[in-house]
N, C-alpha and C positions, 0 to 999 in steps of 0.2 A: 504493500500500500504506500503509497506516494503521499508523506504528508508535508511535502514544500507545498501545495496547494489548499493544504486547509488554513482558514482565518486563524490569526494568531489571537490564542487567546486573551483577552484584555480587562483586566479587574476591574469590577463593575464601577469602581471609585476612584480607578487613577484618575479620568480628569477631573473631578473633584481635588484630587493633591495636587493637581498642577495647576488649576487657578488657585487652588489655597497658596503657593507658594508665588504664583506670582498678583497676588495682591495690593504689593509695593513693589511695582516695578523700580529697577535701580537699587534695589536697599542697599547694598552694598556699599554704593556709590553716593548715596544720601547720609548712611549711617556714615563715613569717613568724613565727610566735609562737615557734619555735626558736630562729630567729635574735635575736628579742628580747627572749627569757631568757637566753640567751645573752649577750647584751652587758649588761644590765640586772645579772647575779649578779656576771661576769666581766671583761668589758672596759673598761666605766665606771669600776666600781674599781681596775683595774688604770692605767687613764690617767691615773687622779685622782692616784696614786703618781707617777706619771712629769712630770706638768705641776708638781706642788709641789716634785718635785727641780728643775726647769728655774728652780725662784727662785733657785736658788744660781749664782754663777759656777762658772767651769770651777777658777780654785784653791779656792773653796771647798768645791765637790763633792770634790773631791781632796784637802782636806785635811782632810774628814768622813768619809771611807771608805776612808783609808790611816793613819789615826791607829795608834801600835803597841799599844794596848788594842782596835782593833776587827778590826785583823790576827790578834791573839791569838784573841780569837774566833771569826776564820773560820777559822783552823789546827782548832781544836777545835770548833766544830759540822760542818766537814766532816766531818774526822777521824772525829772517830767514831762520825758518824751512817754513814759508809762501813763501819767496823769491824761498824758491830749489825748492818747491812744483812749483812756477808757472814756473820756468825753466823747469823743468821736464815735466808742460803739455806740452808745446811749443816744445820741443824736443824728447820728446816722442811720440810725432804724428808724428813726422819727421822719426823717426827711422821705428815704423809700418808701418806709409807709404810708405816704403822702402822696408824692406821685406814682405808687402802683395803686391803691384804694377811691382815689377818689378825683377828680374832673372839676376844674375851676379857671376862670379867666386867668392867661398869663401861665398856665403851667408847662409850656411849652419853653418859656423863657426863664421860668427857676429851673427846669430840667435843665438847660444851657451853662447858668450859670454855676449849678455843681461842677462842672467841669472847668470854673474857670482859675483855679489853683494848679491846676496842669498847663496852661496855655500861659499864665502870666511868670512871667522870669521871677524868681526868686526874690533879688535885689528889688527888683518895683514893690513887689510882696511886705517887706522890711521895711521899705521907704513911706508907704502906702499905712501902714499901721501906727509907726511912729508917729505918721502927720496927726493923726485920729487920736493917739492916745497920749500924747506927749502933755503934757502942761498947760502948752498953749492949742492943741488942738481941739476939734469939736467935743469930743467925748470926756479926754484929761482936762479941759479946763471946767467941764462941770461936775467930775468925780475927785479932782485934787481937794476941792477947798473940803469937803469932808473927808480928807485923812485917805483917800484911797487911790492910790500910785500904781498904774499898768504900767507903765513905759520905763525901762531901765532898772529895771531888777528880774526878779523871776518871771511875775505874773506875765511880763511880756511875750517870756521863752514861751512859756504855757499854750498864751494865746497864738502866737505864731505857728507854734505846732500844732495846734491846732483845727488851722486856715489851709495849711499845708496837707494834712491829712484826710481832713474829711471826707473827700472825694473816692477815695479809696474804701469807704466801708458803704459808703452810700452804691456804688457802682459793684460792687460782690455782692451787698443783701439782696440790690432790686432785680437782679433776673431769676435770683430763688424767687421771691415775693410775686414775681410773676406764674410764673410756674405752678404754683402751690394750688395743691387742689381745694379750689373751696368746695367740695362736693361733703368734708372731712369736717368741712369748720360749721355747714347748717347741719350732718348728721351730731353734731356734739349740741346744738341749741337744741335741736330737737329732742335730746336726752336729757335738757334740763340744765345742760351747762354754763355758768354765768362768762361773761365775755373774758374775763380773767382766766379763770379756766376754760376755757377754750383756746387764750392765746398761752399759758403757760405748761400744755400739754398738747394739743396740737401742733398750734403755728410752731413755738419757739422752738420744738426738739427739731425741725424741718430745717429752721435756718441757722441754729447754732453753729455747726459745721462754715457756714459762710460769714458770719460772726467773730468765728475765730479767726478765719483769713483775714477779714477786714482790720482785725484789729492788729494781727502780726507783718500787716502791709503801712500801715501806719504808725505802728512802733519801730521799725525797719527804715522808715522814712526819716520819721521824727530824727532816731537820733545821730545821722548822718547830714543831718541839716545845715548849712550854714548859712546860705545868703540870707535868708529872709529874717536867721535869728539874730544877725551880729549888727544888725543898726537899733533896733530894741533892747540888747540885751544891756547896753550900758559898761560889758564887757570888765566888769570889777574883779578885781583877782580873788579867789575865795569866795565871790557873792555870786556873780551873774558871770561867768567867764566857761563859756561851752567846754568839750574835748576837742573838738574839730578847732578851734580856736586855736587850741593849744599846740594842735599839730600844727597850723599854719605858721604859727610865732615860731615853733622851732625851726621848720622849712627853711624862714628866714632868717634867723641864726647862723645858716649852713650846717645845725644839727642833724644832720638826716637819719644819724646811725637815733638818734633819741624817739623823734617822729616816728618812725617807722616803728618804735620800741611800742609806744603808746597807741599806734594804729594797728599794732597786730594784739591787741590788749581787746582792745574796742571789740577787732574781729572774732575774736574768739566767744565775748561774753554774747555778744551779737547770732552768734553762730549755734549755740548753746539754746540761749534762750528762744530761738526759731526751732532749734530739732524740740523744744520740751513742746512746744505750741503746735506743732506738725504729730509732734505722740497724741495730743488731746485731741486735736480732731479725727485721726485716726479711732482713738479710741470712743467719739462720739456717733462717729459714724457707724462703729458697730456695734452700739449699743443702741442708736437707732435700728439699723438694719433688725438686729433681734428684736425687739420690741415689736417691729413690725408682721414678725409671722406669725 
């Protein structure tokens, strides 16, 4: 029997494995130039920080990033880049809340202007607050004469951070807040549940997860901030004086090996407290997800 003539047999699924496998056309070739923007924008420059710190010995590293001027400043760039950030979730839910819930003249042009801490340069940002809150501006000269000072101390930093972050929790809640099924929030009224509970067991376990981004995109932001803080801050050594501050003053110094001491400091605490904030949502998500079966 001659079977060069019979049809080869062909597994009822290979082509199934061969559109599976070419799904991403190019991977290869996509995955290589990833990876080497990737280290090219990121990783280079990041090494390049780490190798310059490594000129210093171990007490000099230690005695360039425990100094009680650069302590001062990490007390207050955490501080209260942590403060704006939780101002920011709280009112940033308030804001999406707003324009996904509900239709009113002009919403079109508050949607716009959430977004306009991303478009406006930094330094205008700085310049722009100062005017307002200064002593002599609209706001500082009717809040000074009762004892209460925004401009050139903390409350500036605060508020700067603010102005700067907002945008960033508003723009991650509101495509949850769209999304969300209200099919979930009249079966909860119709069970009797008060509008409280309904948003604190419904709504809120839905957008927590994007809550938390917003807020570790705004604490991320905050405290690598500089233009918009350093004409508010009044920049006082020990009082109002950033860490980005402090790198810049050593830059100019010709400190580099110090700078770099106190930016790979920054990087790390920075780095930390984003993997704990990425564990949480991780782990809300799937205590979401269970909950939900």
């Amino acid at each position: 029997m001659n079977t060069s003539t019979l049809p080869a047999l062909v597994p009822p699924d290979a082509g199934l494995r061969r559109s599976t496998r070419r799904v991403l056309p190019g991977f290869n070739l996509t995955l290589g130039f990833t990876v080497f923007y990737l280290c090219l924008i990121v990783l280079i420059p990041l090494s390049a920080l780490v190798f310059k710190t490594f000129t210093l010995t171990w007490p000099q590293f230690w005695e360039a990033v425990t100094a009680p001027r650069v302590l001062a400043s990490y007390r207050l760039t955490f501080g209260a880049s942590f403060i704006a950030a939780m101002v920011n979730v709280v009112f940033g839910l308030l804001v999406a809340w707003v324009l996904v819930r509900y239709s009113f003249p002009g919403k079109k042009i508050v949607d716009a202007l959430v977004d306009l801490p991303f478009a406006l340069p930094t330094a205008v940002a700085g310049i722009s607050l100062t005017a307002l809150l200064a002593g002599n501006g609209w706001i500082g000269s009717l809040l000074e004469p009762h004892g209460i000072q925004l401009a050139f101390n903390p409350n500036g930093i605060v508020i700067a951070l603010i102005f700067i972050g907002l945008p960033f929790v508003v723009r991650t809640v509101q495509p949850v807040l769209e999304d969300a099924e209200k099919e979930l929030e009249e079966a909860a009224t119709c069970l009797g549940a008060t509008r409280w509970q309904t948003f604190s067991r419904v709504i809120f376990p839905s957008i927590a997860p994007a809550l938390l981004t917003g807020f570790a995109m705004a604490f991320a932001r905050a405290v690598g901030e500089y233009g918009s803080v350093i004409f508010i801050a009044g920049n006082m050594p020990m009082v109002s004086e950033i860490t980005p501050l402090i790198i810049i003053s050593k830059l100019e110094q010709y400190d580099y090996a110090g700078a770099t001491a106190v930016a790979t400091v920054m990087l790390i605490i920075s780095f930390v407290l984003l993997l704990v904030i990425n564990g949480l949502q991780t782990w809300q998500r799937k205590r979401s997800a269970g909950s939900n079966q």
